[in-house]
C-alpha positions as CSV (number, residue, x, y, z in Angstrom):
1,X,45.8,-81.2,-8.3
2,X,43.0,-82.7,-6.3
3,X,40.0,-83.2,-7.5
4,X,38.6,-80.8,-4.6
5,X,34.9,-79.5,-5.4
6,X,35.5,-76.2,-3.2
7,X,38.6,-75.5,-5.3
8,X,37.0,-76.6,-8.5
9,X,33.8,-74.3,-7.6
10,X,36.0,-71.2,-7.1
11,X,37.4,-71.8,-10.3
12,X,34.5,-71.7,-12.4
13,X,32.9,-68.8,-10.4
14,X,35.8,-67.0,-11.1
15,X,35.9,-68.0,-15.1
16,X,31.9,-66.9,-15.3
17,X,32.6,-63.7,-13.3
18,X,35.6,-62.3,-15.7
19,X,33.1,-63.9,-19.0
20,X,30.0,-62.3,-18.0
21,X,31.7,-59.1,-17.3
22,X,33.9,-58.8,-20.4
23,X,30.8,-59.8,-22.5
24,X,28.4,-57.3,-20.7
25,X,30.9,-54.5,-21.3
26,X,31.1,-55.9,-25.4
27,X,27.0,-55.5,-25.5
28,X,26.8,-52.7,-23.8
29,X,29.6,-51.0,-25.3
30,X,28.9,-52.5,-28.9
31,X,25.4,-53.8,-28.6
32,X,27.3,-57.1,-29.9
33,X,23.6,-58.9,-28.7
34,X,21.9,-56.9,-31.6
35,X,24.5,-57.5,-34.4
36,X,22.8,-59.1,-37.6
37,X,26.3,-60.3,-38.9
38,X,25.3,-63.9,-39.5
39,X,26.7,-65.3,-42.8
40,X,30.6,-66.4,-43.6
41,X,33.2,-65.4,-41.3
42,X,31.4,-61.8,-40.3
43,X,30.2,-62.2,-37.0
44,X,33.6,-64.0,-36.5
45,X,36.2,-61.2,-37.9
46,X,33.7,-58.5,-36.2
47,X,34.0,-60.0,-32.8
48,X,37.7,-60.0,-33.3
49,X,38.2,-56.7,-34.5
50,X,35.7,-55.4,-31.4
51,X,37.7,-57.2,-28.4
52,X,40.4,-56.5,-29.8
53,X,39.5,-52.3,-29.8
54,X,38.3,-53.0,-26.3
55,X,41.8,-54.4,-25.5
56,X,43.4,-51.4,-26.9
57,X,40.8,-48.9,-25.5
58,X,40.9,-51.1,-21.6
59,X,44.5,-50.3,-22.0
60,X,44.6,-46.6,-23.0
61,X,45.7,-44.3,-19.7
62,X,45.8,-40.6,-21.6
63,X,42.2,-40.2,-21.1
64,X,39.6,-40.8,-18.3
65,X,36.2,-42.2,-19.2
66,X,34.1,-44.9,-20.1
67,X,35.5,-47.3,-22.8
68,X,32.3,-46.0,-24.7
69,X,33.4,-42.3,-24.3
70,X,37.2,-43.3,-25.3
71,X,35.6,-44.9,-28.0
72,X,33.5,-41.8,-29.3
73,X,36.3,-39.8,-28.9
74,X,39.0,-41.9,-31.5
75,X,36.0,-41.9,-33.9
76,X,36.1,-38.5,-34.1
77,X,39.5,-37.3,-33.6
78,X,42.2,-39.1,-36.1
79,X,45.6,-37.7,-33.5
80,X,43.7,-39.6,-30.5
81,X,42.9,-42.5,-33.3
82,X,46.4,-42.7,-34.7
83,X,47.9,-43.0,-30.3
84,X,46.4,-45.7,-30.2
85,X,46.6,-47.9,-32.6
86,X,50.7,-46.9,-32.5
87,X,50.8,-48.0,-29.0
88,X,48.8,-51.0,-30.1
89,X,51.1,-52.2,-32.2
């Protein structure tokens, strides 16, 4: 591929675009910004665990709403809980 700056440019904006977004909707979402998780592999295994509930929630269809509001929602009821993680796997 040429080494195009136009191209290259396009590229990056488009990396930082789908990156800021995905992070804003983890902080928002699960105020990552504010966790204290600092020592051992915490912060690392928590980050996992929460994109990958964001993957599973992004990819829910049964209900409308906010990824916070689907979230809520399979906190509270074990049937909605138990769809999906059995469609995650």
């Amino acid at each position: 591929m040429p080494a195009d700056a136009k191209i290259l440019k396009d590229a990056a904006r488009k990396h930082w675009g789908i990156e800021n977004s995905y992070h804003w909707v983890l902080d928002v979402t699960y105020q990552e910004d504010n966790s204290r998780v600092r020592k051992g592999y915490g912060a690392e295994n928590l980050s996992r665990l929460k994109r990958l509930s964001l993957n599973i929630l992004k990819q829910d269809k049964t209900k409308k709403g906010s990824i916070a509001s689907k979230r809520f929602e399979a906190a509270l009821d074990d049937d909605y809980r138990e769809d999906l993680l059995r469609k995650a796997s």
